[in-house]
C-alpha positions in Angstrom: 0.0 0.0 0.0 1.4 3.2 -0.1 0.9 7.3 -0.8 -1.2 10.0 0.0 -2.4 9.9 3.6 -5.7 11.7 2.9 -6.3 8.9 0.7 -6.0 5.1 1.1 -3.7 3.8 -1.4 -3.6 0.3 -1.6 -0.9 -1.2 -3.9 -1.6 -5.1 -3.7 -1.2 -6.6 -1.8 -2.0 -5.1 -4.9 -3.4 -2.7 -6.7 -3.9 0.7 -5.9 -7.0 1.7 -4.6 -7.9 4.7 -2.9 -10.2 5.5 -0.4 -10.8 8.7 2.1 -9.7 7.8 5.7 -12.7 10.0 6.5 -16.1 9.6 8.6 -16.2 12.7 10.8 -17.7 11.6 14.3 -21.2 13.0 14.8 -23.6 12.1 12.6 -25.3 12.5 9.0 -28.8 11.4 8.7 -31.3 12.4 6.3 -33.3 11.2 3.6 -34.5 14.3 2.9 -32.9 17.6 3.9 -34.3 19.0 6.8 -34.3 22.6 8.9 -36.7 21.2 11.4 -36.7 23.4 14.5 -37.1 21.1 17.4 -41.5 21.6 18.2 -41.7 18.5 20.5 -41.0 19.1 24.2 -38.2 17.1 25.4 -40.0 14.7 27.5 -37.4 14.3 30.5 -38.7 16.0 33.5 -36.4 18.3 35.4 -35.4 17.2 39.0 -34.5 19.7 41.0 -33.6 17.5 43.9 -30.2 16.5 43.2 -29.5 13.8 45.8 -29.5 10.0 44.9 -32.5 9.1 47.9 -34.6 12.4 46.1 -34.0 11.1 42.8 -34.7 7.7 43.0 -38.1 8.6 45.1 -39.5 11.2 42.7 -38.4 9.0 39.3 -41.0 6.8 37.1 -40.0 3.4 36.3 -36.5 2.4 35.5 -37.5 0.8 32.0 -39.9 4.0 31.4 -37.0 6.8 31.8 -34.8 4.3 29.1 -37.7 4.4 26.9 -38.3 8.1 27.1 -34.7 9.3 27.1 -33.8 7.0 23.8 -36.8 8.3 22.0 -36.0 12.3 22.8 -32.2 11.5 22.0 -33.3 9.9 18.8 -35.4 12.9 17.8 -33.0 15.2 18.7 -29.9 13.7 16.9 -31.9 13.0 13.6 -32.8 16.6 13.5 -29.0 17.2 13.7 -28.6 14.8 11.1 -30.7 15.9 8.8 -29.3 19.8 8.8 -25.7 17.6 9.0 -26.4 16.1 5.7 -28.1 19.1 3.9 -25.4 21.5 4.7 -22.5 18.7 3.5 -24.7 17.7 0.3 -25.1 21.7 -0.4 -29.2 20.6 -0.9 -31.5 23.0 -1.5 -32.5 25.0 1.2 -29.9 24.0 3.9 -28.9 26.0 6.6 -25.7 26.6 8.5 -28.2 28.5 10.8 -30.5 25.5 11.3 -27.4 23.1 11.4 -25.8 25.3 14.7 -29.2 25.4 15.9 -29.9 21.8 16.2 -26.2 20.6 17.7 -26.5 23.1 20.0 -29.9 21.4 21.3 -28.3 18.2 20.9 -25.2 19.1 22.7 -27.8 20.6 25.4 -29.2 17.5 25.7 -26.6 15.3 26.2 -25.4 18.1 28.6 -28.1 18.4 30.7 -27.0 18.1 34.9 -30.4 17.1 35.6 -30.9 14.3 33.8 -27.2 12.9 34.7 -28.5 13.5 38.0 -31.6 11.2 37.8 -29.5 8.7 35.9 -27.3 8.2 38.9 -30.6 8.4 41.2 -31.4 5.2 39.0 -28.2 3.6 40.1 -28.4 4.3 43.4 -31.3 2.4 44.3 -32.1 -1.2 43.5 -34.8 -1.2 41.0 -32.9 -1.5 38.1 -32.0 -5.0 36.6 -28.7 -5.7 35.2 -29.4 -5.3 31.7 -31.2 -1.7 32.5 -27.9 -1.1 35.1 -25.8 -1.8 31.8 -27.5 0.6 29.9 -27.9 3.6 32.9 -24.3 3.5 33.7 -23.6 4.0 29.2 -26.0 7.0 29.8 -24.3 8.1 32.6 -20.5 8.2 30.8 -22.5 9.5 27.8 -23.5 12.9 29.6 -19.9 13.1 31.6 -18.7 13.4 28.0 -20.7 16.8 27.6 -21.8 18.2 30.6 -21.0 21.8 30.9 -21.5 23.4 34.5 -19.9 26.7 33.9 -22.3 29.4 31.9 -19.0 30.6 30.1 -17.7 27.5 28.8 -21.2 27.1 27.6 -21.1 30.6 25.5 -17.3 29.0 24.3 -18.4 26.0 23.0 -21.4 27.5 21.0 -19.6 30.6 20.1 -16.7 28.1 18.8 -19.4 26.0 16.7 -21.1 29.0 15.4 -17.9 29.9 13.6 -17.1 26.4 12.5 -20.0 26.7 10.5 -19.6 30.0 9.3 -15.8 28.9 8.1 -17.6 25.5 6.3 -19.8 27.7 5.0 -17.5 29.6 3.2 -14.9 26.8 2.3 -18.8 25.2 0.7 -18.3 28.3 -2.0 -14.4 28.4 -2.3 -13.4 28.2 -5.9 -10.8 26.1 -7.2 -9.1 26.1 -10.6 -6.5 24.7 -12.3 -4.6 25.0 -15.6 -4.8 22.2 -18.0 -2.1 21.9 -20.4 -3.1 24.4 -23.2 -3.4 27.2 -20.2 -7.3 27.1 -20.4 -8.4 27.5 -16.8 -10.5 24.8 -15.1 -13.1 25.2 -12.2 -12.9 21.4 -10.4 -13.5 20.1 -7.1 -11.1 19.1 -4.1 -12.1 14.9 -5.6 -11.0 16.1 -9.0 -7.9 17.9 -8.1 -6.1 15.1 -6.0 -7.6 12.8 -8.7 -5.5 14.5 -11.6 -2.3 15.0 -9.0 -2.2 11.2 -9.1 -3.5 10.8 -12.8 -2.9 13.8 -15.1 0.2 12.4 -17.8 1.4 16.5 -17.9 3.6 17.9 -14.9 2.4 20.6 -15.0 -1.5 20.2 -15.3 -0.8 18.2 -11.9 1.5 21.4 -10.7 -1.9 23.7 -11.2 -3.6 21.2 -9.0 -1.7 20.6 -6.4 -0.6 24.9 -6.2 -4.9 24.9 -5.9 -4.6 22.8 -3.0 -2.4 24.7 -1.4 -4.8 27.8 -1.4 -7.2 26.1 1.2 -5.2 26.4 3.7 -5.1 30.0 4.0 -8.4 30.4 2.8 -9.2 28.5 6.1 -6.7 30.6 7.7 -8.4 34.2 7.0 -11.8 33.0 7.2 -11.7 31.9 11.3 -9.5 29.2 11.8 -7.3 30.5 14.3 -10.0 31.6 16.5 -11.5 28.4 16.4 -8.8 26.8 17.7 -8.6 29.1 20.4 -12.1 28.9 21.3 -11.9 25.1 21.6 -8.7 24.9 23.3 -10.4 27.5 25.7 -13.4 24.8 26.0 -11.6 21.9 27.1 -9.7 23.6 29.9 -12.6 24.8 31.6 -13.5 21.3 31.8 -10.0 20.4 33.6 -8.0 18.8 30.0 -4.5 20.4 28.8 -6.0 21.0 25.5 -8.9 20.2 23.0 -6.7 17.3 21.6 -6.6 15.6 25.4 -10.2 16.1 25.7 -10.8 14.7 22.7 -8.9 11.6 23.0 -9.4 11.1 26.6 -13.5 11.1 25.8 -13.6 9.0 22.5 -10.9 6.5 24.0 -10.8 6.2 27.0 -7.0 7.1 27.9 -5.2 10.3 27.1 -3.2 12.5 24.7 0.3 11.8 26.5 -0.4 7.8 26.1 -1.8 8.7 22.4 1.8 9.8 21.4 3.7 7.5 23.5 2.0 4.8 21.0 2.4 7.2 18.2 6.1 7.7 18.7 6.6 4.1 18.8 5.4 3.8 15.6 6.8 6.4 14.0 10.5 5.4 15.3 10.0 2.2 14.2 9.1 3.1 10.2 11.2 6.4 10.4 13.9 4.5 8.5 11.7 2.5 6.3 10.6 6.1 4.9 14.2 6.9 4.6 14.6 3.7 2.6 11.8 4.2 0.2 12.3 8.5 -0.5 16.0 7.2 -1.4 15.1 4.1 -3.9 12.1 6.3 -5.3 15.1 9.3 -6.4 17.4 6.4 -7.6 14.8 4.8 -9.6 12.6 7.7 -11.1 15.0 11.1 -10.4 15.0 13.7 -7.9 11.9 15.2 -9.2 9.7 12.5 -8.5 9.8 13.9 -4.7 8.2 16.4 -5.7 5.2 17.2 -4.1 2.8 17.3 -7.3 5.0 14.4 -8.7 5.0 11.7 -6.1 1.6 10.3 -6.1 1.9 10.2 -10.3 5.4 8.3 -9.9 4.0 5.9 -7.7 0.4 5.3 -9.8 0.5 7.5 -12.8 0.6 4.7 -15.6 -0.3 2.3 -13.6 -3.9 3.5 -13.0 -4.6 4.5 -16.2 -4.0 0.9 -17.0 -6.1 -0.6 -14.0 -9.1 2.0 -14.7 -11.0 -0.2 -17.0 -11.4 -3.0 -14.1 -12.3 -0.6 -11.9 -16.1 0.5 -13.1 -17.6 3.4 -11.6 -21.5 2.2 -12.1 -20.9 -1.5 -11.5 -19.0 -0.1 -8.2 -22.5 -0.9 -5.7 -22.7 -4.3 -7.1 -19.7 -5.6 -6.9 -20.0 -4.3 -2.9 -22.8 -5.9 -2.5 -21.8 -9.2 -3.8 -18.6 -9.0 -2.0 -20.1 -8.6 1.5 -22.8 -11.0 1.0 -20.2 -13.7 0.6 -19.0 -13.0 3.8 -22.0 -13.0 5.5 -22.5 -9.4 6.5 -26.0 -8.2 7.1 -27.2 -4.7 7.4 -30.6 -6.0 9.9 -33.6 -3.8 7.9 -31.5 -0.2 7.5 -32.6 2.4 5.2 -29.4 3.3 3.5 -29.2 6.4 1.2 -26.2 6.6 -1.2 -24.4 9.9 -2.7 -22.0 8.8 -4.9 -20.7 11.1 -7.3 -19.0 14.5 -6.9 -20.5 18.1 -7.8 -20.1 21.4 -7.2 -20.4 22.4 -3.1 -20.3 18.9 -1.8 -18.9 18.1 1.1 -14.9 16.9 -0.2 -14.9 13.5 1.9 -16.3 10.6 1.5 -18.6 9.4 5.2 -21.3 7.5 6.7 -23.4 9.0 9.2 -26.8 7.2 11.0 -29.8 9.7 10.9 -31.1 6.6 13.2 -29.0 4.9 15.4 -30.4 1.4 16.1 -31.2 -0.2 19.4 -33.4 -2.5 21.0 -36.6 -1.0 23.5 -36.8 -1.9 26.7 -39.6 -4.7 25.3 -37.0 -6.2 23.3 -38.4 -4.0 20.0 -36.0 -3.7 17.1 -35.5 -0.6 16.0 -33.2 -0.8 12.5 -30.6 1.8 11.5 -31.0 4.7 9.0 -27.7 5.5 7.4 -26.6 8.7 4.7 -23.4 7.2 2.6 -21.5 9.5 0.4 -18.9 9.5 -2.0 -16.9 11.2 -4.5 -17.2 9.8 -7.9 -16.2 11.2 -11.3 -17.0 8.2 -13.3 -15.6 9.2 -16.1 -12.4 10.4 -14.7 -9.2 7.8 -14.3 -9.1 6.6 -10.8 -12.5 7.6 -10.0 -13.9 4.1 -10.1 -11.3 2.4 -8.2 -11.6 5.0 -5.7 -15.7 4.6 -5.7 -15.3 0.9 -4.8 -12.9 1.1 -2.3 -14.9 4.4 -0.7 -17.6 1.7 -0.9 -16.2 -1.0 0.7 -15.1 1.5 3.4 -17.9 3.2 4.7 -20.2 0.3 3.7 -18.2 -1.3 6.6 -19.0 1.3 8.7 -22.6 0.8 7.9 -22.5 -2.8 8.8 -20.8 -2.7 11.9 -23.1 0.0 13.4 -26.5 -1.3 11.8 -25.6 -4.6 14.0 -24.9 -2.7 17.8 -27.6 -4.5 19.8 -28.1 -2.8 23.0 -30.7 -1.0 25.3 -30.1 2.8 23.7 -28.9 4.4 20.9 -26.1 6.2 22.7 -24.2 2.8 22.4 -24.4 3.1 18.5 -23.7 7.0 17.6 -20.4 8.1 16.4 -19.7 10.8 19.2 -18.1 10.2 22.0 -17.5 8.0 23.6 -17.3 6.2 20.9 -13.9 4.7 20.0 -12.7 6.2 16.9 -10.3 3.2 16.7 -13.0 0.9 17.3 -14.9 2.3 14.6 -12.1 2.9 11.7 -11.1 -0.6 12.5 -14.2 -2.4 11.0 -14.3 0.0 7.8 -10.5 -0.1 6.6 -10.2 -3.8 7.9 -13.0 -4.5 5.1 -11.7 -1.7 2.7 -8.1 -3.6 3.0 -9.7 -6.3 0.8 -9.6 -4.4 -2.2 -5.6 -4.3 -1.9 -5.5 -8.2 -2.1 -4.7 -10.5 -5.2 -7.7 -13.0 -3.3 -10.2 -10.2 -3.5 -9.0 -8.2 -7.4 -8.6 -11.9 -9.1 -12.6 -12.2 -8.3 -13.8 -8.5 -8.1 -11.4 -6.4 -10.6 -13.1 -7.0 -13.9 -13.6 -5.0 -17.0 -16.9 -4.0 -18.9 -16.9 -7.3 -20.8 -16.2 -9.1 -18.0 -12.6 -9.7 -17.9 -10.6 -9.9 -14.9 -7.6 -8.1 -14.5 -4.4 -9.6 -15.9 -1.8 -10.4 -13.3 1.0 -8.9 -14.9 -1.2 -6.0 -14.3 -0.7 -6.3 -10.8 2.4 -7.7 -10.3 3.8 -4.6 -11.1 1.9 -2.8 -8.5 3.3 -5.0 -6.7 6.6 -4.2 -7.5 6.5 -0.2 -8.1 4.4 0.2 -5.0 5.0 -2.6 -2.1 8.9 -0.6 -1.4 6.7 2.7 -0.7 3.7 1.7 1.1 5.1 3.5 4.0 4.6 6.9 2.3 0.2 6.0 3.8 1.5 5.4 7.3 3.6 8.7 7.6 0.8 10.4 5.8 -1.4 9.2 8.5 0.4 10.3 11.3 1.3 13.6 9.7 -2.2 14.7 10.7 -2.1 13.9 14.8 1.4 15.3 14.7 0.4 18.5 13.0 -3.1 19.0 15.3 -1.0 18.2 18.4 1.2 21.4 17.5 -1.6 23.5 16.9 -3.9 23.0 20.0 -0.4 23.1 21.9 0.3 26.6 20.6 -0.4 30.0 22.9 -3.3 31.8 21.7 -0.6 34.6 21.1 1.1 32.5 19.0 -2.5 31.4 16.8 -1.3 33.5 13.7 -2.0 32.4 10.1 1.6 32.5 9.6 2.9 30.1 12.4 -0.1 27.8 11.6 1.2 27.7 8.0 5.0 27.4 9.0 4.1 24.3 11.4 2.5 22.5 8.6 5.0 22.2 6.4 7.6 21.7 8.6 5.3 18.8 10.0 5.1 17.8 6.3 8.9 17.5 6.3 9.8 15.8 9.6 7.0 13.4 9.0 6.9 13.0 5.3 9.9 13.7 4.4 8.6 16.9 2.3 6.0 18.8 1.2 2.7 16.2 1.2 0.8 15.0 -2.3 -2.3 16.8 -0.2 -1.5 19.6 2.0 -2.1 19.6 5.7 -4.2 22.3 5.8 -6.5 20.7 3.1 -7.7 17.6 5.2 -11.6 18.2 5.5 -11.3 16.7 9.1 -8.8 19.2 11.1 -11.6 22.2 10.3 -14.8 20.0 11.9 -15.5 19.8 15.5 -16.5 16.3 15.0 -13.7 14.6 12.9 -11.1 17.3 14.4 -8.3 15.5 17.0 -9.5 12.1 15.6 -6.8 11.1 12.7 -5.0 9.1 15.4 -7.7 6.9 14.8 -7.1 5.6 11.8 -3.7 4.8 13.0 -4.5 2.7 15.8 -7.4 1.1 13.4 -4.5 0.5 10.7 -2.6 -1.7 13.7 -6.0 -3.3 14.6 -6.6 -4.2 10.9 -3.3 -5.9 10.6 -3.5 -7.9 13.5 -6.8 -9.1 12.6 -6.1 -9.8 9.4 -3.5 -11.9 10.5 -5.4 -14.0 13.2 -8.0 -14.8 10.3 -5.0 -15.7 7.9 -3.6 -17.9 10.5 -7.4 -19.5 11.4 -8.7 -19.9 8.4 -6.2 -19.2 5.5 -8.7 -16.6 3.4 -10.7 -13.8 4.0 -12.3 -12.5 0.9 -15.9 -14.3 0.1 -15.4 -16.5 3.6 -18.5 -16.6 4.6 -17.4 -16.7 8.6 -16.1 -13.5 8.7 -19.0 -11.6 9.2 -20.2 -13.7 12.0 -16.6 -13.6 13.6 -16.9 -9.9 12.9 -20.1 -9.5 14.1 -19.7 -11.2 17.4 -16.0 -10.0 18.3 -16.7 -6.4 17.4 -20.2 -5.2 16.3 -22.8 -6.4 19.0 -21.6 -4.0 22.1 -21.0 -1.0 19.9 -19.2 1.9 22.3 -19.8 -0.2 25.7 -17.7 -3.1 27.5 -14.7 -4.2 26.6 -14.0 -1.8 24.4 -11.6 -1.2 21.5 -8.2 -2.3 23.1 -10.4 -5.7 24.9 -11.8 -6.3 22.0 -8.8 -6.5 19.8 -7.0 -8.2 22.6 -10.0 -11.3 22.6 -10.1 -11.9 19.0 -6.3 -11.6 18.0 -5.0 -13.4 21.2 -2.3 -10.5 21.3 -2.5 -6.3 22.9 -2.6 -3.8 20.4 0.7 -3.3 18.6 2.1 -2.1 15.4 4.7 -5.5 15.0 1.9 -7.1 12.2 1.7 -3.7 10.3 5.6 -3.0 10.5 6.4 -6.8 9.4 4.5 -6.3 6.4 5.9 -3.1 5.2 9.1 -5.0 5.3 8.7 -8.3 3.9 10.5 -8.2 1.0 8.8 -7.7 -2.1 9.4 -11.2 -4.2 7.8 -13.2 -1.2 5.0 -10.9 -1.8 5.2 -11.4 -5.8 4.8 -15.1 -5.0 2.3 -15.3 -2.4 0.0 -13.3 -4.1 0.1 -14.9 -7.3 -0.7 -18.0 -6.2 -4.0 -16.1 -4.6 -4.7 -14.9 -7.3 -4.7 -17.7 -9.5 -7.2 -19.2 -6.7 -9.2 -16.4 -7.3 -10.2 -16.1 -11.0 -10.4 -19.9 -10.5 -13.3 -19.5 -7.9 -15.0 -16.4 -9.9 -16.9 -13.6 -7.9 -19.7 -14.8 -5.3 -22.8 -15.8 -7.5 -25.1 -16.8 -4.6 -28.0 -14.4 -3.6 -27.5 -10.8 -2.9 -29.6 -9.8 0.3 -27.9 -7.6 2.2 -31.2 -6.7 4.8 -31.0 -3.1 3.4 -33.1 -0.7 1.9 -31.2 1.3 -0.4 -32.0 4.5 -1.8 -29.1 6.2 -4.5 -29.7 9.8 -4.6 -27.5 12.4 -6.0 -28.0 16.0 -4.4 -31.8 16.4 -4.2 -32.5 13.9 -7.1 -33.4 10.1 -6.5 -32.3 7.7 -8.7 -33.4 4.9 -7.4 -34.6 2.5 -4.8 -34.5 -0.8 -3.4 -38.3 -1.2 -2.5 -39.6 0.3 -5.9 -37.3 -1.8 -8.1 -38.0 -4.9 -6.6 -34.5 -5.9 -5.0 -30.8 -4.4 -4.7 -29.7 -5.8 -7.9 -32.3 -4.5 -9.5 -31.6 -0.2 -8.0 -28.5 -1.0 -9.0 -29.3 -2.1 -12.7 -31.0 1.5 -12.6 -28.4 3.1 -11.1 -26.0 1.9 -13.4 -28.3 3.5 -16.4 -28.0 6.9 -15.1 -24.5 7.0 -15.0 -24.3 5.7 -18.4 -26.8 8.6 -19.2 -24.7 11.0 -17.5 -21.2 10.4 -17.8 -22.1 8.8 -21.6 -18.0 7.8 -21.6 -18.5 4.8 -19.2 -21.4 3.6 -21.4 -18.9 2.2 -23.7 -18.5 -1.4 -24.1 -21.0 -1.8 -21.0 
């Protein structure tokens, strides 16, 4: 695997596949954009007697106050959700207003000192059985997560929101251009951009784009940034953390911002000369100017994904997902799913999955199935762009299936915010994403218009150009921690454009060894309260992934179309959600082993003609087997929408295959170049 951090490259294990290490925290949900101002009463009565005896004696039924509380959270969030997904789809009619409006009720709610108050009234007495304990005590560290006592950190944090939103609503209508090689100038998207730094065959058509990249930064920069960053540093230390970073961490993970690094520097010591090996063979192999920051991604996939594009299908792209994960068993229990997949003008520049519903069981033992918003970034017509769709896919569709499966008493245990694990989380989407890096998975999956799979000299020399430089993804990854540590570290003094600006690239350097293929100050996720202080993540989900991969390769020999991988999957890491064991239990249980990078560091060093010949001979396995022909029923309802339009729809087409046979039709209709040969 290797290159550009603010993408997933996968290079086979094989190929090179990209996907955005993305999914802010707090959620998306929507099927239809909403400004709704929150009518309905929350339900919760206010206590004023704060002791544990006066609680207990003035509270309804245990299983009544679970009841009530999950239905007002639910409202509440999905109102959130749906302003969430309007303002990031640019529909018609959103409202940054609306969208500060609603988290600020939702952060009241899950801040209220009353309720916490009852909760613990609740657990004080002995009403409560020891499923309804289970779930009072996930309340309970819920609401420590965002109760605010102090009337001025209160007018912080919504002051601090307030101009997040104002910034993202600005950065919504930032123009970017580019030259193409004949000097006409070109309006395009963040997708398209980093799509022609890796793909465009002129230097400098990929030297526009990158250069347009660069301007986000201090667009961010004089449009709030700064102050945001001082407002939620302010924030957390009225709550008693060093910084927003520590509060951060400490609340989604469990442990703090010191032991974060302490893992992280461990890491990065330990590939520090592997990046030092593969910088040196690049220059020797392609030329000094390869480094170069427009250059590097190109010299790495350039050719080679122009060749790869015509396995790689944008419109057969939800098929081929859905075929894939049926023949691992994963089920997706009843959710509504609604899929944005291709790019336009004011869309959000990540791809995410967010849950407008977050599922739980009543306390009757009632069902209540997920509702999920899925986007991605498509240009079908545009090199890279299916590869990138499938992988996105494969990616968020994994965050869909773990969370539609989190089985407990209240939703709290299945939304992204804390104190949800971010780990946890990344670890089931980019463990299933990881797939489409593997000769096993492209022999069956990787096929042409006609039909054809790809050729394995194809990816043998993915193999070979990229296996010495997958390192270039890990330092990318940790480039992003490094660089948000400084800045929540800095005085407020010290918050200028200009430092902020200087401290990137000279994280860029230390960590990277130069300026990055995608800037710093690009990354959609350091400018969100939600996704912001949460790229460690993905780190500590990259080590999970690795060791997992390697308990199930040691168990049962294959992965791709095993049909007891979901199950394991399911039972290991889906069912409990954000409650007990937790992320570093959990891994612990499955893999036998703690938490450490050795798998992921061993496989960045294996030398590249073992992995030649182990994955040929997977490969040859593969096209031998042929893609999963069984049923495709996932349990979903899927809806594909794009903006305000919807395409189609798994109810009214009689089946998934079928909204995907009409999906496919309007991105032949639309993007008329991928009709060819289809």
């Amino acid at each position: 695997r290797a290159v550009d951090f603010g993408k997933r490259m996968f290079a086979v294990r094989g190929v090179i596949s990209a996907v955005r290490l993305n999914t802010p925290t707090a959620g998306t949900r929507a099927f239809r954009a909403s400004s709704a101002k929150l009518s309905a009463p929350i339900r919760l009565r206010t206590v004023t007697a704060r002791s544990a005896s006066a609680m207990a004696a003035v509270a309804e039924p245990v299983g009544e106050f679970i009841d009530a509380f999950n239905a007002d959270y639910a409202r509440i969030h999905k109102a959130y959700e749906d302003n969430f997904w309007a303002t990031k789809m640019n529909l018609k009619g959103n409202s940054t207003d609306a969208l500060t409006e609603s988290f600020n009720a939702l952060e009241a709610f899950l801040g209220d000192r009353d309720t916490l108050d009852k909760v613990r009234g609740y657990l004080a007495g002995a009403d409560a059985t020891d499923a309804q304990v289970v779930v009072l005590k996930h309340i309970e560290k819920t609401l420590g997560c965002y109760i605010v006592e102090s009337a001025d950190a209160k007018k912080v944090r919504e002051e601090a929101v307030a101009l997040e939103n104002k910034m993202n609503g600005a950065r919504n209508k930032l123009g970017l251009t580019y030259a193409e090689s004949d000097g006409t100038v070109t309006d395009a998207t963040p997708t398209v951009l980093r799509t022609k730094i890796r793909s465009a065959a002129d230097e400098s058509v990929r030297k526009s784009c990158w250069e347009a990249t660069r301007r986000v930064g201090p667009f961010l920069l004089q449009n709030g940034f700064p102050k945001i960053i001082a407002e939620r540093n302010r924030f957390a230390r009225t709550l008693g953390f060093v910084d927003f970073y520590d509060m951060k961490v400490t609340q989604a993970e469990g442990f703090s911002k010191a032991r974060c690094f302490e893992m992280l520097d461990g890491l990065e010591v330990a590939t520090r000369p592997i990046l030092d090996a593969a910088l040196a063979k690049l220059k020797a192999d392609k030329g000094e100017d390869a480094l170069k920051p427009w250059n590097i991604s190109y010299a790495l996939s350039g050719e080679l994904s122009r060749e790869m594009d015509p396995y790689f299908p944008f419109e057969n792209a939800p098929a081929v997902w859905g075929r894939s994960f049926a023949a691992m068993g994963i089920r997706y229990r009843d959710t509504k799913m609604q899929l944005d997949l291709c790019d336009r003008k004011g869309k959000y520049p990540n791809g995410f999955c967010h849950w407008p519903i977050a599922p739980h069981k009543s306390q009757d033992g009632t069902w209540n199935a997920s509702q999920a918003n899925f986007t991605s970034l498509a240009t079908p017509d545009e090199v890279g762009s299916g590869n990138t769709a499938l992988t996105t896919l494969m990616h968020e569709g994994g965050h869909a299936a773990h969370f539609a499966n989190i089985e407990q008493g209240s939703p709290l245990f299945s939304q992204e915010r804390a104190p949800f694990s971010v780990s946890l989380a990344e670890t089931q989407s980019m463990f299933l994403d990881s797939l489409c890096g593997d000769a096993a998975w492209l022999g069956r999956y990787a096929k042409d218009r006609s039909g054809s799979p790809i050729p394995w000299d194809l990816l043998e020399r993915s193999i070979r150009e990229k296996h010495p430089f997958e390192v270039f993804m890990l330092r990318g990854m940790i480039a992003v921690p490094y660089f948000e540590k400084a800045l929540y570290e800095l005085d407020e003094a010290e918050l200028t454009a200009e430092n902020i600006e200087r401290i990137a690239d000279e994280i860029e350097h230390k960590i990277q060894g130069g300026l990055a293929a995608r800037p710093l100050l690009s990354v959609p996720h350091i400018t969100s309260d939600e996704s912001s202080c949460y790229y460690h993540g993905y780190v500590f989900a990259e080590m999970a992934v690795h060791q997992t991969r390697a308990h199930f390769l040691r168990k049962y020999g294959v992965i791709v179309d095993n049909p007891e991988i979901g199950p394991e999957m399911l039972n290991s890491y889906w069912l409990a959600g954000s409650g007990e064991p937790g992320f570093l239990k959990m891994v612990q249980d499955l893999t036998g082993k703690p938490l450490g990078h050795d798998a992921w560091v061993a496989e960045l060093s294996k030398p590249t003609e073992d992995v030649v010949r182990d994955e040929k001979e997977e490969y040859g396995k593969a096209v031998d087997a042929g893609a999963y022909a069984g049923e495709v029923d996932l349990g979903m309802h899927a809806v594909f929408v794009h903006g305000d339009e919807v395409i189609s729809d798994s109810k009214v087409e009689d089946g998934y295959a079928a909204a995907c046979a009409k999906f496919k039709k309007w991105v032949n209709e639309n993007w008329p170049k991928t009709a060819v040969t289809a």
